[in-house]
ZAMARGU-4260 file (C-alpha; in steps of 0.2 Angstrom, whole numbers, plus 5000, padded with zeros to 4 digits):
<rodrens>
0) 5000/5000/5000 | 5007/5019/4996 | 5012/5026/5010 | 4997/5037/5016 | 5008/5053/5025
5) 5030/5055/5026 | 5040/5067/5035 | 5051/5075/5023 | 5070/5079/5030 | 5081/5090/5019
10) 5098/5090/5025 | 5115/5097/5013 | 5117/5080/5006 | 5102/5070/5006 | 5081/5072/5006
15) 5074/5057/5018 | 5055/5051/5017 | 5049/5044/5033 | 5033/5037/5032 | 5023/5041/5046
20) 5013/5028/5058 | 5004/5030/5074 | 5008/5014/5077 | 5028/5013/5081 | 5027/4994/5078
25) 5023/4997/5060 | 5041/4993/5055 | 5046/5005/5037 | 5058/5009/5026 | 5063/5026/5023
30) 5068/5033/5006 | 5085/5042/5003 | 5087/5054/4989 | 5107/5059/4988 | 5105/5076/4982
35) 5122/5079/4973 | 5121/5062/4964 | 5102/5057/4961 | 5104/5040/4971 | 5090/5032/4979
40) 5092/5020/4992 | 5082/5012/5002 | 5085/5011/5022 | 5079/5004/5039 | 5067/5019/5048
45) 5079/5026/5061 | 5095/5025/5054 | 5097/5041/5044 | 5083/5052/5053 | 5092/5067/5058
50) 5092/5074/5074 | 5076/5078/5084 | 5077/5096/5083 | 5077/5093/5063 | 5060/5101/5054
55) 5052/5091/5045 | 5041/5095/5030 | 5022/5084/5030 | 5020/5079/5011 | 5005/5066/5007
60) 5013/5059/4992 | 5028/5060/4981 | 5021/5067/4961 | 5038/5064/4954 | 5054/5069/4948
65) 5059/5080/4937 | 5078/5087/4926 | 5080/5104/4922 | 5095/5115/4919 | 5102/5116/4935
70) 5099/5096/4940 | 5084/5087/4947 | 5070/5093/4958 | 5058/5082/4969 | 5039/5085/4967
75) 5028/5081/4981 | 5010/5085/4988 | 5010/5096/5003 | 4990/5097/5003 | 4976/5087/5001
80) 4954/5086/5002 | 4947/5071/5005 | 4930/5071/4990 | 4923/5053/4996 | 4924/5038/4997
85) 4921/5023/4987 | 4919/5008/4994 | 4930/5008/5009 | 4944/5018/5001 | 4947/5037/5003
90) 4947/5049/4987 | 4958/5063/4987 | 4962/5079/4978 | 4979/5085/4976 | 4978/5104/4979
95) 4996/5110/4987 | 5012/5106/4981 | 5033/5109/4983 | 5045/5108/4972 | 5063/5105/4979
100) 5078/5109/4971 | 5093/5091/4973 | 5104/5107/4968 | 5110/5117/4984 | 5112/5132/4970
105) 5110/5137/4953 | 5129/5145/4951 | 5135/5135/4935 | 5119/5142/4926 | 5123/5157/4915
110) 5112/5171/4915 | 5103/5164/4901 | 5103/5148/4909 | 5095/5154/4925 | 5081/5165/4916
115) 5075/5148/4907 | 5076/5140/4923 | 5063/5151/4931 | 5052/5148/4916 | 5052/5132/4916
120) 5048/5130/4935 | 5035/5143/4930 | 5028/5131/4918 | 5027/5116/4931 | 5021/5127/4944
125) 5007/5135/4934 | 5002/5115/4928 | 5001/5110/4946 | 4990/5124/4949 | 4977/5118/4940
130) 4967/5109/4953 | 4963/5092/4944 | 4974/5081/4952 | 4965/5065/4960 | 4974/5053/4970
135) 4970/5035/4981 | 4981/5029/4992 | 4973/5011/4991 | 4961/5011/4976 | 4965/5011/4957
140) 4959/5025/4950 | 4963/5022/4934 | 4954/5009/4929 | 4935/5007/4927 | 4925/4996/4941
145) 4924/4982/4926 | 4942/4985/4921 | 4945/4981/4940 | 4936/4968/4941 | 4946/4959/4924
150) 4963/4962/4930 | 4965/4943/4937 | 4984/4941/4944 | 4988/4960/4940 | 4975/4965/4955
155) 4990/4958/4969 | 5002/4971/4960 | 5006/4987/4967 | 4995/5004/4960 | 5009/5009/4950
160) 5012/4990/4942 | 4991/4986/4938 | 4990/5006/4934 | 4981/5008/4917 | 4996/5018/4909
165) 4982/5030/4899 | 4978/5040/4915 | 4991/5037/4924 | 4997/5055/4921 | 5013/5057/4931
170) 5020/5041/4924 | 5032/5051/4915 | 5038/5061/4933 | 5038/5045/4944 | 5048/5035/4929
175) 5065/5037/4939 | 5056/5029/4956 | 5047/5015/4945 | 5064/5011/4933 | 5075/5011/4951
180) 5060/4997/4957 | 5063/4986/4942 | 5081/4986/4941 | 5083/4983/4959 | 5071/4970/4962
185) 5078/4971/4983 | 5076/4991/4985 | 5055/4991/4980 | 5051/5007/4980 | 5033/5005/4976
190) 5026/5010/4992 | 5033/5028/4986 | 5024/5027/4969 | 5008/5035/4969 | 4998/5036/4953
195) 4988/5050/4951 | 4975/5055/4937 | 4970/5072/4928 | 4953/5074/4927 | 4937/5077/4938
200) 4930/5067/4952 | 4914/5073/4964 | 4908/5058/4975 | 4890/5063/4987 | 4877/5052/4996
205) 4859/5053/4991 | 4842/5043/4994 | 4830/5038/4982 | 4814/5032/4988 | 4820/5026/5005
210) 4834/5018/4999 | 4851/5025/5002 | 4866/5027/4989 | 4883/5034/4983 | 4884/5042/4968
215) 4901/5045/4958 | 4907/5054/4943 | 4926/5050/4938 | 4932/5059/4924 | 4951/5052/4919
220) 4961/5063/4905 | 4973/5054/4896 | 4991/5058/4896 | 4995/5052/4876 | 4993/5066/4866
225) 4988/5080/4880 | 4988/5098/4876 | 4976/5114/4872 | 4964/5118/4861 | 4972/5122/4846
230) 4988/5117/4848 | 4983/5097/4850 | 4970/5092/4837 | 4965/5075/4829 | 4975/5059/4830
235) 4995/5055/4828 | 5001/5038/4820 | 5001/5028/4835 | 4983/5031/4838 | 4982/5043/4853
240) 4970/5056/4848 | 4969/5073/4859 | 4959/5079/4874 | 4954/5060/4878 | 4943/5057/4891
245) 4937/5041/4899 | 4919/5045/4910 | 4913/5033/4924 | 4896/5035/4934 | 4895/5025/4948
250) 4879/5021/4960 | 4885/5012/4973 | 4872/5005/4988 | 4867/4990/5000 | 4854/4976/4997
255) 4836/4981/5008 | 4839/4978/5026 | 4827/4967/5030 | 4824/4974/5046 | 4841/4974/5051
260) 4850/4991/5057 | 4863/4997/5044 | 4874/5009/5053 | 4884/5013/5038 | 4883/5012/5018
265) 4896/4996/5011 | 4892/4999/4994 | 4890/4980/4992 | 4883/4984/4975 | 4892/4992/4962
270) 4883/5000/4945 | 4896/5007/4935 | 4893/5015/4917 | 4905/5023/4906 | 4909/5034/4892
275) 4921/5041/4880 | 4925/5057/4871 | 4940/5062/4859 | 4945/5073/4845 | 4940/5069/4828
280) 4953/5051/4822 | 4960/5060/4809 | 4973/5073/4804 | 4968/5091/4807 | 4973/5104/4814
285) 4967/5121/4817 | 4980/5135/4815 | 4979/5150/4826 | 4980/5168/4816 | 4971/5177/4828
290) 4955/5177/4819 | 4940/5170/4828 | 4939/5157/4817 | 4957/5148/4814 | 4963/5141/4798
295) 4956/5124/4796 | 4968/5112/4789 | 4963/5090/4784 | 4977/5082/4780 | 4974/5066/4770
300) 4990/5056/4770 | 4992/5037/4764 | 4996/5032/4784 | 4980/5041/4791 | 4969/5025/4787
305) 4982/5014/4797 | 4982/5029/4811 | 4965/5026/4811 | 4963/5008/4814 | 4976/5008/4827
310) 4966/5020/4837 | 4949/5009/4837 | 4959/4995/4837 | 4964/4997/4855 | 4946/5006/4858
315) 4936/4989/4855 | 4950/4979/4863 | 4949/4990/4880 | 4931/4993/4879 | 4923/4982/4865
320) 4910/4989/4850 | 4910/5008/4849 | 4896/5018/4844 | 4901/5035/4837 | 4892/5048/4839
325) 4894/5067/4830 | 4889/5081/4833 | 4899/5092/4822 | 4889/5103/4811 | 4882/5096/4793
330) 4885/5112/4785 | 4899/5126/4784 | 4914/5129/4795 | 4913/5111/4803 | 4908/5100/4788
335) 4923/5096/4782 | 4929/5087/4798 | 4912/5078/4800 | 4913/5073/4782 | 4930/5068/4785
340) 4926/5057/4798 | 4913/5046/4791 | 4922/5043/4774 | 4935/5035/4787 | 4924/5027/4796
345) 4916/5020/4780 | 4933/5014/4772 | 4936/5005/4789 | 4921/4995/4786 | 4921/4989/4803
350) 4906/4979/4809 | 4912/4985/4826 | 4910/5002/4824 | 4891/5011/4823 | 4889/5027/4817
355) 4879/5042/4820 | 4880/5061/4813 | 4869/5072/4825 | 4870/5089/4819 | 4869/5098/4838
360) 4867/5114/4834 | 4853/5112/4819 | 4844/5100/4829 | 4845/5108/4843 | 4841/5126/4836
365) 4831/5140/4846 | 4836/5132/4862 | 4826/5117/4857 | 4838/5106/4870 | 4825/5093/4873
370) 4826/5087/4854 | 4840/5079/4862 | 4831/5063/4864 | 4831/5062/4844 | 4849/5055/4847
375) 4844/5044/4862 | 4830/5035/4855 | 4842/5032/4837 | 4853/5024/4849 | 4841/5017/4860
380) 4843/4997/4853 | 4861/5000/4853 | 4860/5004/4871 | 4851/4991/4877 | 4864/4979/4871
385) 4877/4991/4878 | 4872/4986/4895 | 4882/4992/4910 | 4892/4985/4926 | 4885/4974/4937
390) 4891/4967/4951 | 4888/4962/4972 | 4899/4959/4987 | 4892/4940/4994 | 4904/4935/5008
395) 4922/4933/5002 | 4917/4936/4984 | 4914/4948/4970 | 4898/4940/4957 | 4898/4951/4942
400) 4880/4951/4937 | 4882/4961/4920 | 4896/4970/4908 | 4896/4983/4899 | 4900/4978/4880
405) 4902/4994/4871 | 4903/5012/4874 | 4897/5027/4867 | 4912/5038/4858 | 4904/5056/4856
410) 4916/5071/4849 | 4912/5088/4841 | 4926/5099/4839 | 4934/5102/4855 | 4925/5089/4863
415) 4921/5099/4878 | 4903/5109/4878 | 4889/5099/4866 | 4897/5081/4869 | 4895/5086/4890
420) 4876/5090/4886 | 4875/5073/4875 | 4885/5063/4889 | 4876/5068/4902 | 4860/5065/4894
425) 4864/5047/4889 | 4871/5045/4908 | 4855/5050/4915 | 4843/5038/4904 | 4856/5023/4908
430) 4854/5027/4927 | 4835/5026/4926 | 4839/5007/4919 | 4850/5004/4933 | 4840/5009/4947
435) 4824/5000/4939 | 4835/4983/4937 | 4839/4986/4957 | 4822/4990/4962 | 4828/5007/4967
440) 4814/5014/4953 | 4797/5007/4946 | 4796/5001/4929 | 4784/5020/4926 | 4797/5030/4937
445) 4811/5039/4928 | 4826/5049/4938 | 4821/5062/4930 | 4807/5063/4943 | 4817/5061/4959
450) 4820/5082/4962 | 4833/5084/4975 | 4844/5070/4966 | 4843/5076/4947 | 4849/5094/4955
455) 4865/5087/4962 | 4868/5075/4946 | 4863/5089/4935 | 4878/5102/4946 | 4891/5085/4947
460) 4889/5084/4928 | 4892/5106/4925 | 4905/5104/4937 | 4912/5089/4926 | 4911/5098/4910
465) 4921/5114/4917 | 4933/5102/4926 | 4937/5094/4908 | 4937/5111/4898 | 4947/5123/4907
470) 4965/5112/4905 | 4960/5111/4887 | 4953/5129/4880 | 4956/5138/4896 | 4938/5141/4900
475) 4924/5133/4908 | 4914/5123/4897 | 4900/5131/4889 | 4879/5126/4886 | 4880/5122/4905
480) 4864/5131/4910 | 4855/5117/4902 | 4866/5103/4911 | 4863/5114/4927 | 4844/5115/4924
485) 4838/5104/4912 | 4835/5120/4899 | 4844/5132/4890 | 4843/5152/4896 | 4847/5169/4890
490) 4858/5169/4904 | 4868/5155/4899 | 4870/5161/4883 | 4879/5178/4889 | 4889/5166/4898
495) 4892/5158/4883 | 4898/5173/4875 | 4907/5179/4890 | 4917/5163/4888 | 4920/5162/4870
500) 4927/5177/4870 | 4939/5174/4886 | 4944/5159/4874 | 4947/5168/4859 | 4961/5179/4870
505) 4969/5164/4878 | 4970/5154/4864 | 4977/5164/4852 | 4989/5174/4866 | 4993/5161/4882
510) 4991/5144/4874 | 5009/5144/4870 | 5015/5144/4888 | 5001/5130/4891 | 5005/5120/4878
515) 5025/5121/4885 | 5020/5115/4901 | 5010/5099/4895 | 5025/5095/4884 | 5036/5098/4901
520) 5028/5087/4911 | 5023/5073/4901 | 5042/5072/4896 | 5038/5077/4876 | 5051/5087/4877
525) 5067/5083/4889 | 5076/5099/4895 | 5096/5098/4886 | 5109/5111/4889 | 5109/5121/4873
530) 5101/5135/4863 | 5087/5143/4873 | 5070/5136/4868 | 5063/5154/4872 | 5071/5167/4863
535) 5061/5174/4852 | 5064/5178/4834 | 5052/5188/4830 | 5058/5205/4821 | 5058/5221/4833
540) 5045/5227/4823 | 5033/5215/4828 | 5038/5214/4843 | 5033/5231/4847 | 5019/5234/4837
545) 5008/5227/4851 | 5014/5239/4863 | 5011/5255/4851 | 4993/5250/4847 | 4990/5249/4866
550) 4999/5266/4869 | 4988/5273/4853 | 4971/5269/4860 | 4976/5274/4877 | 4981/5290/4868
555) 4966/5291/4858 | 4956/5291/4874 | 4965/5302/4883 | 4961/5315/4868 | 4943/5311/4867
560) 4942/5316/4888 | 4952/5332/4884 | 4937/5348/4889 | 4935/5359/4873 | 4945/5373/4871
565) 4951/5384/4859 | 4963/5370/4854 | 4948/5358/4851 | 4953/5359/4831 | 4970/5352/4833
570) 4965/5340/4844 | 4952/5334/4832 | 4966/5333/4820 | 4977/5321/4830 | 4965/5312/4834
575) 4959/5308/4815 | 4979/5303/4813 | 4978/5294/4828 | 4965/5284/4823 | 4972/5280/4807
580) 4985/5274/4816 | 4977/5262/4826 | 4967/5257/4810 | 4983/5252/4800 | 4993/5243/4815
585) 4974/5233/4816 | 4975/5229/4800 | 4991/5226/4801 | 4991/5213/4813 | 4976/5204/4806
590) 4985/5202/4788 | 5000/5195/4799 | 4989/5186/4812 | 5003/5171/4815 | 5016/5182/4819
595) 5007/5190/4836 | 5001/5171/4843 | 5008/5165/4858 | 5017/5149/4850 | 5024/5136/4859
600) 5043/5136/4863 | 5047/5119/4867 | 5039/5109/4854 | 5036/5122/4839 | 5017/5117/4831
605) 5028/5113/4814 | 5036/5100/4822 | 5023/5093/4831 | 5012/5090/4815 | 5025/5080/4807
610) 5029/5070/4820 | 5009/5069/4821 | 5012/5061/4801 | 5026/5052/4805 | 5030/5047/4823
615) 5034/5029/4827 | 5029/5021/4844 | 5038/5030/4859 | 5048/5040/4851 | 5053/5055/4859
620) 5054/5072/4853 | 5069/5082/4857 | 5066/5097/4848 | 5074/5113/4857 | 5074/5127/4841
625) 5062/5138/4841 | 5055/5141/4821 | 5050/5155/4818 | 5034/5162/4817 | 5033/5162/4797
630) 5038/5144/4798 | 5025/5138/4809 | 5012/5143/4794 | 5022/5137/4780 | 5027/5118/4788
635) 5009/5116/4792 | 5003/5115/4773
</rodrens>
C-alpha cells in the first residue's frame, strides 16, 4: 500500500522520506534521495533520521521527479481534500504542492541559463495549479470498476504496476522511482509510487425512495497526446487522439435491510457505466491567426487510414464495439471534419463500429435542447445491448452480474461543451435502467422525477464539464445552464459569450506557455543544455507593434476626455491621425495574424504536426529550436 503521509527531511546531502505511523510497531523503510548524485536507496526507519530538533516537511505523496537545467528537483504534495469515498477507500484531491531543488544552487547556470530555469519551474508550477489532480492511496483510480474487476493476477500488484498507463498522468515524473524498482528488484520502492490522474471526480450520498446510495462521477484525461485547444487536434500515427477522456458514473448502495439496522453504507453493490470522448481520428489541425475562426487544415496522408485503425483497434480491445456519435455541424465551417470522419469510418468497414451524425446545433436550434432525445432514441437498441456494470459483494466474493460491452464515443470539435450535454443525457437515461434493474425505481418511474437527486447530478455533471474544459481551451465549458437546469437560458447564453470570448484571447495569446507546460511534464520534450528554447525571433518590429497599438488607443482616449477649448481643432486633427494609426497597426496585425500568437517554445506546432504524420511508437521528441513564426504557417501545409 502507498504510504498514506511521510515526513520529509532536507539536509545538505540527502532528502529522507519517513513514512509516518501511529503505530511505532509498523516497521518501514525510509527513502533516501542523495542530492548531489540522484541516488536512491532504500534504508531501515531510524537510521538516517536526523536529529530531533530537525524540521520536518508533512507531504501526502511524492508526484515525481523531474531534470532541468540546474539538475533534478523532487515534486511532492503538501496538501490534500478528502472528496469521498468509494467503497471503503478514501478519494483525494491533490491541491498544494513543493517543488525541491537536489541542487544546493544554481551558480553553474549562466544568466541565460538561470532565466529559462525560472520559466520552466513557472511552467510546472502554473500545471500543478490547475486543481485536477486525483489521488487513492489504496484504490485504482485508473481503471474502470469492470476493468478492476478483469485484472485477474495484476489486482496483487502494486498501483503503479496494475495502473492503466492512459491515466496514469505522472507516469512520466515517477519513471526514475518506477525504473530504480525494476532494476533493483531488493530496494522496492513502490510504496513511494503513487499514481495520480487528471481529470474530475465529485463523490456525494443521496436517497432515492428510502433507499440509500453513493453516487460518483470520475472523469480520467489521458496523458497520450495532452495539450490545448488548438495546439493538439486529431489523431497522431500511433493512435492517441487529443483531449481524451474516459467517464465513469458510479451508484453504489446496499441490498434492503430486511429489518436489520445498517449503521453505515458498504456499497456492496456496484453500478458502474461509462463513456468516451475524443477529437475527431483523423489529421487536422486548426491553426491559430488570431482570427475567431482559425485556419482549418485535413490532411489526407496514405498512413491516416492505418492511424485510424490503430486507434479503434485498441478502443474495441479495451472497451469492446464503439458507437460514434457526431455532433459536428452538417454544413459550413465544421463540415469538412464531420465529412472527414465518416468517409474513414466508411473505408474502415468495421462491423464493430456504429455510426451516427447528429447535427447539435441544427437540431437543437432556438434552444430546442429537449430534441435531444432524437439521438437517444436512434441509439436506444444499441443501448440496450450496451448494458452496464454489474456486480455484488456475497461473503468473500465479488459475482459480476452484468458488463458493459460497448461504449458510446461522442466528439464535436473540441470535445468539451455539446458532447458534456449529450453525455450527460445518455448517463441520465442509463441510470434510470440501473435503478429500475435494482428495484431502486418502478418500471413507470424515471430519475428524472426524483428532484433533489437530478439537481445534484445535473451540478456534478456542469461541474464535470468545466473540470474537463478549462486544461484544454482555458475556459469553463459552455451550454452548462441546460446541464445545470435541464433547459437552455438567455443567461447561459451571455455566459456563453462571455466565455467564447475569454477563449478567443487565451487561445490565440497564452496557449503557447500552456501547451510548453504539457509538453514539460509529460516528458515530450526533455530539458538539454543548449540554445534557449525561448528566445524569440520575431523582428523588433513586431515585437513592438503590440505595445504601440495599446499606447495609441490609450492616447486616443485620453484625447477624446480632453474639455474643449480653443485647441479643440488640433485635437480633432490628432486624433483623425491617431485613429488611422490604430486602424493600420489593426490591419496590420490581422493580415500578419501568425506572427502576434503565443506559439509554443518547446515543441514548435511545425514539428509537432510532422511528427503527428510520422511518429513511430515511443519516440521521443527532442526538439529545442524555436521556428520562427513564418515557419509555423508554412510547415503546416
Amino acid at each position: 500500500m502507498v504510504h498514506e503521509s511521510l515526513s520529509l527531511y532536507a539536509t545538505n546531502d540527502s532528502y529522507i522520506l519517513v513514512p509516518y505511523y501511529l503505530d511505532p510497531t509498523i516497521l518501514a523503510h525510509t527513502l533516501v534521495i542523495n542530492r548531489n548524485t540522484g541516488s536512491l536507496m532504500l534504508s531501515d526507519r531510524e537510521s538516517l533520521i536526523p536529529n530531533a530538533n530537525s524540521e520536518a516537511l508533512t507531504i501526502y505523496g511524492v508526484f515525481g521527479v523531474i531534470k532541468l537545467l540546474s539538475g533534478e528537483y523532487l515534486i511532492v504534495i503538501t496538501g490534500r481534500e478528502r472528496i469521498g469515498r468509494i467503497g471503503k477507500h478514501d478519494i483525494f484531491q491533490a491541491d498544494q504542492f513543493r517543488i525541491l531543488p537536489f541542487a544546493k544552487n544554481n551558480h553553474r547556470l549562466s544568466g541565460q541559463q538561470a532565466q529559462d530555469e525560472k520559466r520552466y519551474l513557472s511552467l510546472v508550477e502554473n500545471l500543478l495549479k490547475c486543481g485536477a489532480y486525483h489521488f487513492s492511496y489504496t484504490y485504482d483510480l485508473t481503471h474502470s470498476l469492470q476493468r478492476q474487476s478483469q485484472l485477474g493476477d495484476l489486482a496483487s500488484k502494486p498501483l503503479w504496476q496494475r495502473a492503466d498507463d492512459r491515466f496514469f498522468w505522472n507516469r512520466y515524473l515517477q519513471s526514475k522511482l518506477i525504473n530504480f524498482t525494476v532494476n533493483n528488484p531488493d530496494q522496492d520502492l513502490s510504496d513511494f509510487i503513487l499514481p495520480v490522474i487528471f481529470g474530475f471526480i465529485s463523490i456525494w450520498p443521496a436517497r432515492i425512495n428510502n433507499r440509500d446510495i453513493i453516487f460518483s462521477l470520475i472523469s480520467r484525461r489521458s496523458r497520450h497526446r495532452a495539450g490545448t485547444r488548438f495546439f493538439s487536434r486529431g489523431i497522431d500515427a500511433e493512435g492517441n487522439v487529443s483531449n481524451f477522456n474516459e467517464t465513469e458514473q458510479i451508484i453504489l448502495l446496499d441490498p434492503p435491510a430486511d429489518g436489520r439496522t445498517i449503521t453505515s453504507l458498504e456499497g456492496k453493490i456496484k453500478l458502474s457505466y461509462v463513456q468516451t470522448r475524443g477529437s475527431v481520428p483523423i489529421y487536422w489541425a486548426q491553426v491559430t491567426n488570431i482570427k475567431y475562426t482559425p485556419r482549418l487544415q485535413i490532411m489526407d496522408t496514405p498512413n491516416m487510414n492505418e492511424a485510424i485503425r490503430r486507434h479503434f483497434d485498441e478502443q474495441t480491445k479495451i472497451y469492446g464495439n464503439q458507437i460514434l456519435v457526431n455532433l459536428c455541424n452538417k454544413t459550413g465551417y465544421e463540415l469538412p471534419v464531420g465529412d472527414a470522419f465518416e468517409k474513414a469510418v466508411k473505408q474502415l468497414d468495421d462491423p464493430r463500429l456504429t455510426y451516427r451524425h447528429f447535427d447539435f446545433h441544427h437540431e437543437c436550434r432556438k434552444m430546442q435542447w429537449d430534441r435531444i432525445q432524437i439521438l437517444v432514441d436512434s441509439i436506444e437498441e444499441e443501448l440496450i445491448q450496451q448494458s452496464y456494470f454489474h456486480s455484488e459483494e456475497s461473503e468473500n466474493n465479488n459475482v459480476v452480474y452484468k458488463s458493459q460491452s460497448s461504449v458510446v464515443r461522442t466528439n464535436c470539435m473540441d470535445c468539451l461543451d455539446r458532447t458534456n450535454v449529450v453525455q450527460s443525457t445518455l448517463a441520465k437515461w442509463m441510470l434510470t435502467q440501473q435503478l429500475r434493474d435494482v428495484g431502486l425505481l418502478s418500471n413507470k418511474e424515471r430519475i428524472e422525477e426524483i428532484g433533489d437527486f437530478m439537481e445534484k447530478f445535473r451540478n456534478a455533471w456542469a461541474d464535470n464539464a468545466d473540470a474537463i474544459s478549462c486544461p484544454y481551451s482555458g475556459t469553463p465549458a459552455m451550454k452548462t445552464d441546460y446541464t445545470r437546469t435541464g433547459k437552455r437560458t438567455k443567461q447561459g447564453a451571455a455566459m456563453d459569450l462571455q466565455n467564447a470570448i475569454t477563449r478567443y484571447v487565451k487561445n490565440n495569446f497564452m496557449d503557447g506557455s500552456r501547451q510548453d507546460a504539457y509538453d514539460l511534464l509529460m516528458g515530450n520534450y526533455e530539458v538539454e543544455f543548449g540554445t534557449s528554447p525561448f528566445v524569440d525571433n520575431r523582428s523588433l518590429q513586431v515585437k513592438l507593434i503590440p505595445q504601440i497599438l495599446v499606447a495609441c488607443i490609450i492616447f486616443f482616449l485620453f484625447l477624446y476626455m480632453i474639455p474643449k477649448s480653443e485647441l479643440a481643432y488640433l485635437i480633432r486633427l490628432i486624433m483623425v491621425i491617431d485613429f488611422l494609426a490604430i486602424t493600420f497597426l489593426i490591419r496590420y496585425i490581422v493580415v500578419h495574424g501568425s506572427d502576434f500568437v503565443n506559439w509554443p517554445s518547446l515543441v514548435p506546432p511545425s514539428y509537432r504536426f510532422y511528427q503527428q504524420l510520422n511518429a513511430t511508437p515511443h519516440q521521443k521528441i527532442r526538439k529545442t529550436r524555436r521556428h520562427s513564426d513564418s515557419e509555423h504557417g508554412e510547415k503546416i501545409d
